[in-house]
mmCIF file of the N, C-alpha and C atoms, coordinates in Angstrom:
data_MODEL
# 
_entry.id   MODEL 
# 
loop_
_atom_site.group_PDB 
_atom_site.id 
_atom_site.type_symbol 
_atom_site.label_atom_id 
_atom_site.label_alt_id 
_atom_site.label_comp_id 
_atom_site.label_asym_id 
_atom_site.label_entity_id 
_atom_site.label_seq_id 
_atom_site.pdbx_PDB_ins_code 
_atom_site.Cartn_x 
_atom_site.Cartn_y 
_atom_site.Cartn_z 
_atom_site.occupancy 
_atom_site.B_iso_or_equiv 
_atom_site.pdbx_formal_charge 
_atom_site.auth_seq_id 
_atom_site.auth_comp_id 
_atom_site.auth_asym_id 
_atom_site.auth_atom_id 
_atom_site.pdbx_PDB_model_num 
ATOM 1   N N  . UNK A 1 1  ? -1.811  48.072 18.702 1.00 0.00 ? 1  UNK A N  1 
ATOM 2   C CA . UNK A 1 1  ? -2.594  47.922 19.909 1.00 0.00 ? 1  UNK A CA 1 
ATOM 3   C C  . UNK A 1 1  ? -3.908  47.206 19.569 1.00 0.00 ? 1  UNK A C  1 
ATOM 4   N N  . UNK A 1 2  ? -4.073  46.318 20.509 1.00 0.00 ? 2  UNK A N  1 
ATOM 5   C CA . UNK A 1 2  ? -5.582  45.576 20.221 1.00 0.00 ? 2  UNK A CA 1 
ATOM 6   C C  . UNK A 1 2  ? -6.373  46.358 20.656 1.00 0.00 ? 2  UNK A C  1 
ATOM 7   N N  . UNK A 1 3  ? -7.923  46.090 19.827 1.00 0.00 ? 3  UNK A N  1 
ATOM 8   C CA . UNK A 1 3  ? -8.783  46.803 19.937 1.00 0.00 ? 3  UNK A CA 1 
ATOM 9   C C  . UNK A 1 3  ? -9.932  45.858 21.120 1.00 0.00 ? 3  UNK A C  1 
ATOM 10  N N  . UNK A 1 4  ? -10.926 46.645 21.704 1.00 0.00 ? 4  UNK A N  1 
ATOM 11  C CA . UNK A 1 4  ? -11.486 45.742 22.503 1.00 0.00 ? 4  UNK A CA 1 
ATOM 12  C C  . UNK A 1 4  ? -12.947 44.963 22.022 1.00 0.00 ? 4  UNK A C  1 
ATOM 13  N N  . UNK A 1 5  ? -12.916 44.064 22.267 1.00 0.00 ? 5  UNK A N  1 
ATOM 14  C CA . UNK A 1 5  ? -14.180 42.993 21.659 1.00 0.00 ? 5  UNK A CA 1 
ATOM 15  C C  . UNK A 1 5  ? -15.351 43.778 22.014 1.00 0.00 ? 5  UNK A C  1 
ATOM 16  N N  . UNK A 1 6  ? -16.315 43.547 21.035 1.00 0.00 ? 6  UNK A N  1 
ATOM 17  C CA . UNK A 1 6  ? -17.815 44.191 21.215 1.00 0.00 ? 6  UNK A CA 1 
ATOM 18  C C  . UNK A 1 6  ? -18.921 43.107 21.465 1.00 0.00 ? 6  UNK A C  1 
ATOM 19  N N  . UNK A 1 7  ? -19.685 43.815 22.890 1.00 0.00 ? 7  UNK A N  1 
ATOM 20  C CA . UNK A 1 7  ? -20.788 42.866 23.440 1.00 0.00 ? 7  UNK A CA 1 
ATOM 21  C C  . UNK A 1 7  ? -22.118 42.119 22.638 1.00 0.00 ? 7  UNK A C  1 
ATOM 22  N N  . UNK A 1 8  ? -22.147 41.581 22.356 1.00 0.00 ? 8  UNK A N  1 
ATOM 23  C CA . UNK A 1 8  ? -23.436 41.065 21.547 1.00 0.00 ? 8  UNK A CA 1 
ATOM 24  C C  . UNK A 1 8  ? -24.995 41.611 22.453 1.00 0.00 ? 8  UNK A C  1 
ATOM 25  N N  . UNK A 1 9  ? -25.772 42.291 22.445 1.00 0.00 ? 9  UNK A N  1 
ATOM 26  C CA . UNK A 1 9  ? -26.943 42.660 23.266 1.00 0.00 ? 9  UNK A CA 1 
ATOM 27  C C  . UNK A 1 9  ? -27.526 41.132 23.100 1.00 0.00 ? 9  UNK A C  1 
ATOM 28  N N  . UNK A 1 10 ? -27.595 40.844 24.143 1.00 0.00 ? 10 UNK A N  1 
ATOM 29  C CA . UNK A 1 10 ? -28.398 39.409 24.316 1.00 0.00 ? 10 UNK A CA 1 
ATOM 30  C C  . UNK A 1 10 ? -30.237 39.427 24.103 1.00 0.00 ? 10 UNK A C  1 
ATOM 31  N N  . UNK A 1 11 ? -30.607 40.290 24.373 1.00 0.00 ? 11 UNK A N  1 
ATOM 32  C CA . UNK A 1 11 ? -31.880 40.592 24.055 1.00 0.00 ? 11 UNK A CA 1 
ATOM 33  C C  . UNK A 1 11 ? -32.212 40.577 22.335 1.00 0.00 ? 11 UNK A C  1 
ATOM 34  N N  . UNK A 1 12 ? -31.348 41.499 21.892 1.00 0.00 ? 12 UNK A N  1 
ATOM 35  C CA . UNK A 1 12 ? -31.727 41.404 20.498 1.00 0.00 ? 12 UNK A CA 1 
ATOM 36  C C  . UNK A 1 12 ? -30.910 40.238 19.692 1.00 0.00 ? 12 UNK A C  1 
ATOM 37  N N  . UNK A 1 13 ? -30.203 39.681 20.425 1.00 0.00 ? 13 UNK A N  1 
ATOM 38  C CA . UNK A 1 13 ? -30.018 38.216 19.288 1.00 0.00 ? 13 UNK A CA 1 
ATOM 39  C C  . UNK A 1 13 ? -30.715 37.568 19.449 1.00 0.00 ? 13 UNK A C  1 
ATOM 40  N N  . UNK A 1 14 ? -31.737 37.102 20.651 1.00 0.00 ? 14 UNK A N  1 
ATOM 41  C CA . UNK A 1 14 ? -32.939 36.184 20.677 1.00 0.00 ? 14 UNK A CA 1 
ATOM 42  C C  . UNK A 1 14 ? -34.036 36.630 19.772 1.00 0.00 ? 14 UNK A C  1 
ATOM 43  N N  . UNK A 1 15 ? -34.218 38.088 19.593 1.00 0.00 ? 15 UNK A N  1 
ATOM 44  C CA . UNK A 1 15 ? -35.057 38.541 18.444 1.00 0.00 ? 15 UNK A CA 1 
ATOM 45  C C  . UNK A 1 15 ? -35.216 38.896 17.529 1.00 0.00 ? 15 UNK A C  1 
ATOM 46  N N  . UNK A 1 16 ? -34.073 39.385 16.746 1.00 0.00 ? 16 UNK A N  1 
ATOM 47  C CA . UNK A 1 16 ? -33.491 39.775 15.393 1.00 0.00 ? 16 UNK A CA 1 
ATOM 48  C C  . UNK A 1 16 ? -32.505 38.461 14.942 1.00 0.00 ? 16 UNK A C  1 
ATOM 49  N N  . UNK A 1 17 ? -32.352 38.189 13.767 1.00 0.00 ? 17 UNK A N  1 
ATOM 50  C CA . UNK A 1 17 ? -31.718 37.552 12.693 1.00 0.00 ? 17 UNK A CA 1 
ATOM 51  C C  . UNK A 1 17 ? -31.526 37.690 11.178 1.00 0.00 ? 17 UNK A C  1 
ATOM 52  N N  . UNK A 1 18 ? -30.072 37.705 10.867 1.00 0.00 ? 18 UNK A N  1 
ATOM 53  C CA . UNK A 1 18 ? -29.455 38.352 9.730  1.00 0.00 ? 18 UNK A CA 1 
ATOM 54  C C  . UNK A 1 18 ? -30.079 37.250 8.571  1.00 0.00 ? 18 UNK A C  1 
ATOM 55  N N  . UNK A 1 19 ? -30.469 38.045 7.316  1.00 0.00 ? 19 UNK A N  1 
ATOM 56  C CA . UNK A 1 19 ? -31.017 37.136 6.020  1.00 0.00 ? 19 UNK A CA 1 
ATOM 57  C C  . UNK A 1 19 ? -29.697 37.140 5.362  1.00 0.00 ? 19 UNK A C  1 
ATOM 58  N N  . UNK A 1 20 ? -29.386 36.229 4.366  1.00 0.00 ? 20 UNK A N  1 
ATOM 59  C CA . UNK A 1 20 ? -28.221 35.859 3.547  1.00 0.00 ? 20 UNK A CA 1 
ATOM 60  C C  . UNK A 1 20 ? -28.094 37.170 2.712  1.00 0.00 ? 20 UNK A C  1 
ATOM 61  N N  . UNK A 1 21 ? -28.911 38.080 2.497  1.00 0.00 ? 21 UNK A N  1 
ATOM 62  C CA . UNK A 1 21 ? -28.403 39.440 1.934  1.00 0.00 ? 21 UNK A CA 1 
ATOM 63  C C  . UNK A 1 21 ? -28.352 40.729 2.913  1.00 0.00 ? 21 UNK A C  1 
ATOM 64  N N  . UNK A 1 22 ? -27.837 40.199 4.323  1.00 0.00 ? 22 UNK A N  1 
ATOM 65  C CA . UNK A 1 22 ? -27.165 40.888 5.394  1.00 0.00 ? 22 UNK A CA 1 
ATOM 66  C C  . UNK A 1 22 ? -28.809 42.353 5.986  1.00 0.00 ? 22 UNK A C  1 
ATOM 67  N N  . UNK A 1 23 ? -29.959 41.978 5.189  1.00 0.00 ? 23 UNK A N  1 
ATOM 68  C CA . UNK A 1 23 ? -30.955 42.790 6.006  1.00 0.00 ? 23 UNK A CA 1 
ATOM 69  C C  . UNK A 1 23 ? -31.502 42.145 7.240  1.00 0.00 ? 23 UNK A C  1 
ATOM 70  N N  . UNK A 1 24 ? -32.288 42.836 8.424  1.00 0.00 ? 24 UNK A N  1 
ATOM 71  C CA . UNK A 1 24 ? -32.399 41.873 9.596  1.00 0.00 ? 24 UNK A CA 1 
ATOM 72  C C  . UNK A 1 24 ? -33.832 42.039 10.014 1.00 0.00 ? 24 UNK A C  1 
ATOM 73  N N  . UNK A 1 25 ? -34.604 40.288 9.844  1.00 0.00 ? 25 UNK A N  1 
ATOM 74  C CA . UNK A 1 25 ? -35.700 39.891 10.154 1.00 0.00 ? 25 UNK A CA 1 
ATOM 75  C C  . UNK A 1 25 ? -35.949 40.176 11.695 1.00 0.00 ? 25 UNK A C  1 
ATOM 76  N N  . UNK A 1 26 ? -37.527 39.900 11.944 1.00 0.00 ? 26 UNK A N  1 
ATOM 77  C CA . UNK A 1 26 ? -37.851 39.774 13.352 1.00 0.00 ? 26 UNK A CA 1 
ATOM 78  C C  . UNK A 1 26 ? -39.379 39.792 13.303 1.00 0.00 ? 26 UNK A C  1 
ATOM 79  N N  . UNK A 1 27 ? -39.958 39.374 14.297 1.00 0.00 ? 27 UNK A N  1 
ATOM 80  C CA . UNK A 1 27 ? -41.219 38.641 14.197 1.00 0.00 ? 27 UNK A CA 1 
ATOM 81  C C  . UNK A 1 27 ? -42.253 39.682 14.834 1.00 0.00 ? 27 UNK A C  1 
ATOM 82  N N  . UNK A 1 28 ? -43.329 39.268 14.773 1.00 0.00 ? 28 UNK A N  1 
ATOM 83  C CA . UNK A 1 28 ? -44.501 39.819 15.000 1.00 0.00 ? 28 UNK A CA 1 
ATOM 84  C C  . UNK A 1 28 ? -44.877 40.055 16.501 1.00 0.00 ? 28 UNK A C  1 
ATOM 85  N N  . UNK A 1 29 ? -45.409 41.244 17.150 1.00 0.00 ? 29 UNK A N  1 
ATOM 86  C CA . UNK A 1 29 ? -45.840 41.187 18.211 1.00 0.00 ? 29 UNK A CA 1 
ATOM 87  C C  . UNK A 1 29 ? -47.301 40.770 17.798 1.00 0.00 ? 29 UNK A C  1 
ATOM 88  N N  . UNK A 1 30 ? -48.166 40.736 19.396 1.00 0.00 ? 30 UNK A N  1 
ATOM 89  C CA . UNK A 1 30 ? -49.320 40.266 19.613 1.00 0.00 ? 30 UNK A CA 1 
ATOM 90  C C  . UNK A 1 30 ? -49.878 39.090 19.460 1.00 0.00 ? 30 UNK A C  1 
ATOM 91  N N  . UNK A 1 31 ? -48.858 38.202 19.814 1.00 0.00 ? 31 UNK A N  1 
ATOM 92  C CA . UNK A 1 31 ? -48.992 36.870 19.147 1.00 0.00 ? 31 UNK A CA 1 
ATOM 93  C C  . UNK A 1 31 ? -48.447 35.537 20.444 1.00 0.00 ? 31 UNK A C  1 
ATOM 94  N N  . UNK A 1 32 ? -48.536 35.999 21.628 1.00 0.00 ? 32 UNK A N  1 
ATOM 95  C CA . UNK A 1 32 ? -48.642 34.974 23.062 1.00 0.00 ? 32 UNK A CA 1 
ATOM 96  C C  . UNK A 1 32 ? -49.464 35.119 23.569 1.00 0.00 ? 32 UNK A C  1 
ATOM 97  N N  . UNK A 1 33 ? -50.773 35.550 23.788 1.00 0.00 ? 33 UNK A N  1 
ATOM 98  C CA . UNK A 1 33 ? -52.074 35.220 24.278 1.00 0.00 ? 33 UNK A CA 1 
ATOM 99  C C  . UNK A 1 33 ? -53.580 35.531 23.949 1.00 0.00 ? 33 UNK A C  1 
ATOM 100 N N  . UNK A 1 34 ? -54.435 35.733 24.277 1.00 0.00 ? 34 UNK A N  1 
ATOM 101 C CA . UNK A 1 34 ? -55.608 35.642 23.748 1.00 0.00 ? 34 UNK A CA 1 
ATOM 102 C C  . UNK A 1 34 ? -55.698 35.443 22.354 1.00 0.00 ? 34 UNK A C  1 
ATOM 103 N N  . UNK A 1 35 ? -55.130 34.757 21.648 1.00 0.00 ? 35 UNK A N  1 
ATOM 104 C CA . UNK A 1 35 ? -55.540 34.196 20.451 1.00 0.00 ? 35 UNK A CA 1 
ATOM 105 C C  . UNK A 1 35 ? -56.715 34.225 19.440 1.00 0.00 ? 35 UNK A C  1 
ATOM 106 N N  . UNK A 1 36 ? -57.454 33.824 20.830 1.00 0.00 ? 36 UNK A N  1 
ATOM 107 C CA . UNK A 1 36 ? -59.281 33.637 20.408 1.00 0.00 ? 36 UNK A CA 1 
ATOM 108 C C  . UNK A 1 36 ? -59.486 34.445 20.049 1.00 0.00 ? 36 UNK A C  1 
ATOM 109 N N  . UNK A 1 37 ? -59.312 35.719 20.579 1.00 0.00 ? 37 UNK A N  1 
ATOM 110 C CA . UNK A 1 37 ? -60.211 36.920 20.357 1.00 0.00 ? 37 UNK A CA 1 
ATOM 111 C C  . UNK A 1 37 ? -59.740 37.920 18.464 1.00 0.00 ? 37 UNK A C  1 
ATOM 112 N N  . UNK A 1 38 ? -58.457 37.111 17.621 1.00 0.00 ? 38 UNK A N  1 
ATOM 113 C CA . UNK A 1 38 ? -57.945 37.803 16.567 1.00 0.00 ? 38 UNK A CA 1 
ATOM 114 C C  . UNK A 1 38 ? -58.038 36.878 15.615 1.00 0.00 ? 38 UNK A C  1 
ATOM 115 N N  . UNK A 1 39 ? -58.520 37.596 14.300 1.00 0.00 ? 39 UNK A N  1 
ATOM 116 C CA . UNK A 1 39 ? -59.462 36.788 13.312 1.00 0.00 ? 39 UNK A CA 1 
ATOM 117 C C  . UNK A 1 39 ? -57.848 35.832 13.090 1.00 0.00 ? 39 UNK A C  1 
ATOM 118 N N  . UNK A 1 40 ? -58.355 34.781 11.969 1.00 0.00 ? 40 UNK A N  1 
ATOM 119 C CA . UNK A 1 40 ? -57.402 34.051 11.757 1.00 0.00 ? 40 UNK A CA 1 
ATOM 120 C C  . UNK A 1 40 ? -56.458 34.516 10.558 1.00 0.00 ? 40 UNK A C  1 
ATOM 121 N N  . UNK A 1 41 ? -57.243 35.454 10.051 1.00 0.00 ? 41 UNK A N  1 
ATOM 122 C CA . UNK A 1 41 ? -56.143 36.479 8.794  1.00 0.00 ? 41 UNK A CA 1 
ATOM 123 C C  . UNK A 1 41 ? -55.369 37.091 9.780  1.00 0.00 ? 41 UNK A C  1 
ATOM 124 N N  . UNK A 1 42 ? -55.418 37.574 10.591 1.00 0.00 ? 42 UNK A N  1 
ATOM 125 C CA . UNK A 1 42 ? -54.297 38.646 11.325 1.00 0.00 ? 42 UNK A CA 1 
ATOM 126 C C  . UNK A 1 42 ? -53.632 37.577 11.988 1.00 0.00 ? 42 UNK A C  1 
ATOM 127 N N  . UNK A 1 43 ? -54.068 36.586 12.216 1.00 0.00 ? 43 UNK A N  1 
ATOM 128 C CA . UNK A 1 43 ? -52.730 35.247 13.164 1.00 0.00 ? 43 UNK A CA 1 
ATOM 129 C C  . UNK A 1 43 ? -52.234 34.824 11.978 1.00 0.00 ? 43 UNK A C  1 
ATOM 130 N N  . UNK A 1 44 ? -52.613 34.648 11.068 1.00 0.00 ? 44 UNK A N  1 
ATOM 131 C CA . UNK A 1 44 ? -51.921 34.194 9.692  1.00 0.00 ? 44 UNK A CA 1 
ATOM 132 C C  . UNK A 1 44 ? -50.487 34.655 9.185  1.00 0.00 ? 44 UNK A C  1 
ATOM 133 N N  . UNK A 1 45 ? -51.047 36.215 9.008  1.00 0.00 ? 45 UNK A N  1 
ATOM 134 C CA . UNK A 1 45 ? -50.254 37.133 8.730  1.00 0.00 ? 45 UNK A CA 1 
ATOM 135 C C  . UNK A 1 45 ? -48.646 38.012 9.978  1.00 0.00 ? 45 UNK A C  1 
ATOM 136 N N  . UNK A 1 46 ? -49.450 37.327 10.898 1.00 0.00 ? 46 UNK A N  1 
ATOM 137 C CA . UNK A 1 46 ? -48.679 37.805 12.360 1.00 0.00 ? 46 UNK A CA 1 
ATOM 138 C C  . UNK A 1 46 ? -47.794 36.472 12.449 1.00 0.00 ? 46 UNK A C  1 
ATOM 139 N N  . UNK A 1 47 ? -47.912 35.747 11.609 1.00 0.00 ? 47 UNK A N  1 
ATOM 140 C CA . UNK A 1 47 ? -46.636 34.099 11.794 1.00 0.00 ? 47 UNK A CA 1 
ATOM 141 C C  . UNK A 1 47 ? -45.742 34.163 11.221 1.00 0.00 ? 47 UNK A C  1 
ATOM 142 N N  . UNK A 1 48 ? -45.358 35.010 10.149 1.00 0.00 ? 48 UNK A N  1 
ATOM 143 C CA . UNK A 1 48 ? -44.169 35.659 9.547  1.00 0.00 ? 48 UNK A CA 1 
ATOM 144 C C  . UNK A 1 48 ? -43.704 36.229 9.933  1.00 0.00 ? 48 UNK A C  1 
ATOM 145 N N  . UNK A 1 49 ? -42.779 36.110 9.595  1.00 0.00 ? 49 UNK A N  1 
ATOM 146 C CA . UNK A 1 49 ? -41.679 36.914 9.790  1.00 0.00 ? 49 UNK A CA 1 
ATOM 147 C C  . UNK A 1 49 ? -41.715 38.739 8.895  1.00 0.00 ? 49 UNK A C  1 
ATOM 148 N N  . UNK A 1 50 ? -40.616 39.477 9.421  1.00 0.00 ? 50 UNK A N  1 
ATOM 149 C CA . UNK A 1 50 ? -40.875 40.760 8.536  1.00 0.00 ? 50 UNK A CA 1 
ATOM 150 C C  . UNK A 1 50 ? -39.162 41.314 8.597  1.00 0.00 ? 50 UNK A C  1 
ATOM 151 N N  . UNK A 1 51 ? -38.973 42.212 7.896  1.00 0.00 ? 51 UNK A N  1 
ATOM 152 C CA . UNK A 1 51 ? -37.904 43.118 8.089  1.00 0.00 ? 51 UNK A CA 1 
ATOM 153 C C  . UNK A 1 51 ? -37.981 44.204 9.046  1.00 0.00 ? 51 UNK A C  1 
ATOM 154 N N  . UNK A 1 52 ? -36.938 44.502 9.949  1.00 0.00 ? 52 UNK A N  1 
ATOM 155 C CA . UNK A 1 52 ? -36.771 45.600 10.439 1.00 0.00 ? 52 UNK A CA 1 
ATOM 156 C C  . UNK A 1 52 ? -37.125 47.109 9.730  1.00 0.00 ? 52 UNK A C  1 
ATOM 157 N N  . UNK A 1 53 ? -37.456 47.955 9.891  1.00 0.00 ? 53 UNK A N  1 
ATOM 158 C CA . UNK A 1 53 ? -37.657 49.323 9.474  1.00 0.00 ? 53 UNK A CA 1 
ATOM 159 C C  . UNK A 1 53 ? -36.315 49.683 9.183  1.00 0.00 ? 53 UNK A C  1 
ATOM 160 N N  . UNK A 1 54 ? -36.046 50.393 8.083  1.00 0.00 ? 54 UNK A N  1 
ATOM 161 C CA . UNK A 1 54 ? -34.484 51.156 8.342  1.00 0.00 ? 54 UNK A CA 1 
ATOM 162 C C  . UNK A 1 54 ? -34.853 51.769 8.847  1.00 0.00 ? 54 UNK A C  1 
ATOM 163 N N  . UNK A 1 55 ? -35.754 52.520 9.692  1.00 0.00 ? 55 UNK A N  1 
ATOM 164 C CA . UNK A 1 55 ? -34.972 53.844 10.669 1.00 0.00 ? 55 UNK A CA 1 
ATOM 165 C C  . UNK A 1 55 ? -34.208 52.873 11.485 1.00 0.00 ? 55 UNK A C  1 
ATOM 166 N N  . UNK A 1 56 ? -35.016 51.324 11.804 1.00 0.00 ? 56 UNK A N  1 
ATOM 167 C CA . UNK A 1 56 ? -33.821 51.036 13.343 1.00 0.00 ? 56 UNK A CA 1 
ATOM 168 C C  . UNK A 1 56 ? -32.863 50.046 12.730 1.00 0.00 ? 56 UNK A C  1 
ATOM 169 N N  . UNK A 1 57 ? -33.036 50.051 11.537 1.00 0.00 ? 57 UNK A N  1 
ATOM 170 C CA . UNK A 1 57 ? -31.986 48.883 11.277 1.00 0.00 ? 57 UNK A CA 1 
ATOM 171 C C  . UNK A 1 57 ? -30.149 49.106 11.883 1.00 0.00 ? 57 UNK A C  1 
ATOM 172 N N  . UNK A 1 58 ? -30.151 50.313 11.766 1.00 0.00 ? 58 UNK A N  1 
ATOM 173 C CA . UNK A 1 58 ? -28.807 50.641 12.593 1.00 0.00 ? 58 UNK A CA 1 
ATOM 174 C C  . UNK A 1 58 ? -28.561 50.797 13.982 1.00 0.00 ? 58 UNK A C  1 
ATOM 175 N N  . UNK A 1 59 ? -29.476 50.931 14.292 1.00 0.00 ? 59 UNK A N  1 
ATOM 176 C CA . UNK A 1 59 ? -29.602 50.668 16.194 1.00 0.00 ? 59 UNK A CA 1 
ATOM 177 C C  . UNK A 1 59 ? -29.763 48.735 16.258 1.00 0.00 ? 59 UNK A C  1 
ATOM 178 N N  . UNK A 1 60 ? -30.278 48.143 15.636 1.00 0.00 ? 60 UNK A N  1 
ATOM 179 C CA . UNK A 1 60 ? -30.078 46.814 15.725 1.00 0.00 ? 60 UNK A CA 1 
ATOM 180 C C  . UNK A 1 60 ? -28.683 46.170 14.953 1.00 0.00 ? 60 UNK A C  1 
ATOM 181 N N  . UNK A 1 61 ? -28.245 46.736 14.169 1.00 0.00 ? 61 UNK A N  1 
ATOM 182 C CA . UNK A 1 61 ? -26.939 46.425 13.923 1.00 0.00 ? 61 UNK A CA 1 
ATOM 183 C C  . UNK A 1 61 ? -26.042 46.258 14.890 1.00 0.00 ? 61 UNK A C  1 
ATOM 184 N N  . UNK A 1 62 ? -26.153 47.606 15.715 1.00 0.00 ? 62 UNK A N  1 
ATOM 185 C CA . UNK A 1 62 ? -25.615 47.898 16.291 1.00 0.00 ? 62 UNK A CA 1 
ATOM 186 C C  . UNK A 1 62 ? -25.046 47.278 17.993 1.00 0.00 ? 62 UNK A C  1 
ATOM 187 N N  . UNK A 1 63 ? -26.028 46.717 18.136 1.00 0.00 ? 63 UNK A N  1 
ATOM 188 C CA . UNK A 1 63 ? -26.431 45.678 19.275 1.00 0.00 ? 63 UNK A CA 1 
ATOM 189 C C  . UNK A 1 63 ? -25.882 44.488 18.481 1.00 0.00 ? 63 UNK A C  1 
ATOM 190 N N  . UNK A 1 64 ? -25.805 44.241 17.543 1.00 0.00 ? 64 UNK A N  1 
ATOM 191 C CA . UNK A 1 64 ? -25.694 42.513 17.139 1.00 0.00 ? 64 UNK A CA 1 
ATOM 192 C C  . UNK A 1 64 ? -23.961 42.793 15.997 1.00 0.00 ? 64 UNK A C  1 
ATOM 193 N N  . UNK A 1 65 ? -23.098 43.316 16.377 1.00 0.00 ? 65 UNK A N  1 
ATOM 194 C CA . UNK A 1 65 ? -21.934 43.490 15.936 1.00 0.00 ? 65 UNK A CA 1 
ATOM 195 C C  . UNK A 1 65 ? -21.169 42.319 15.111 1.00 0.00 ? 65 UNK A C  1 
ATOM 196 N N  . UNK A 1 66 ? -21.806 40.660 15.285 1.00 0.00 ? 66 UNK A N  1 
ATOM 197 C CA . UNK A 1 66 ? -20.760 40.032 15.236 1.00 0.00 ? 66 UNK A CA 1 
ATOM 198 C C  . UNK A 1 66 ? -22.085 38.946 13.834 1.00 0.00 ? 66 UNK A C  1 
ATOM 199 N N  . UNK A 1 67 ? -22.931 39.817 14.015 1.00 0.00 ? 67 UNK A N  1 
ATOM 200 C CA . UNK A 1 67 ? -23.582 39.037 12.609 1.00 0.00 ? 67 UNK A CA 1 
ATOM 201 C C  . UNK A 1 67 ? -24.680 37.757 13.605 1.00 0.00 ? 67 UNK A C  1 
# 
């Protein structure tokens, strides 16, 4: 018996992405408006990228089934 296909959460594939050693990046909040007002070390540092936390790394797996 076939099994049934799993939904990709469309939300979290626009914001999470898998690294070549299968852990999953995602970017910085606070970083679409007032600009001005945050030194340029914290916009610096807020332009990278980061890893997910494992506590949620399995709730975002989980949403993004197909890699």
């Amino acid at each position: 018996m076939a099994r049934l296909k799993l939904k990709t959460h469309k939300g979290a594939a626009k914001r999470f992405r898998r690294t070549a050693s299968g852990k999953i990046r995602r970017g910085h909040a606070f970083m679409r408006h007032n600009l001005t007002l945050k030194s340029r070390k914290r916009k610096r540092q807020n332009d990278l990228g980061t890893l997910v936390s494992p506590a949620d790394t399995a709730r975002v797996r989980k949403m993004l089934p197909y890699g």
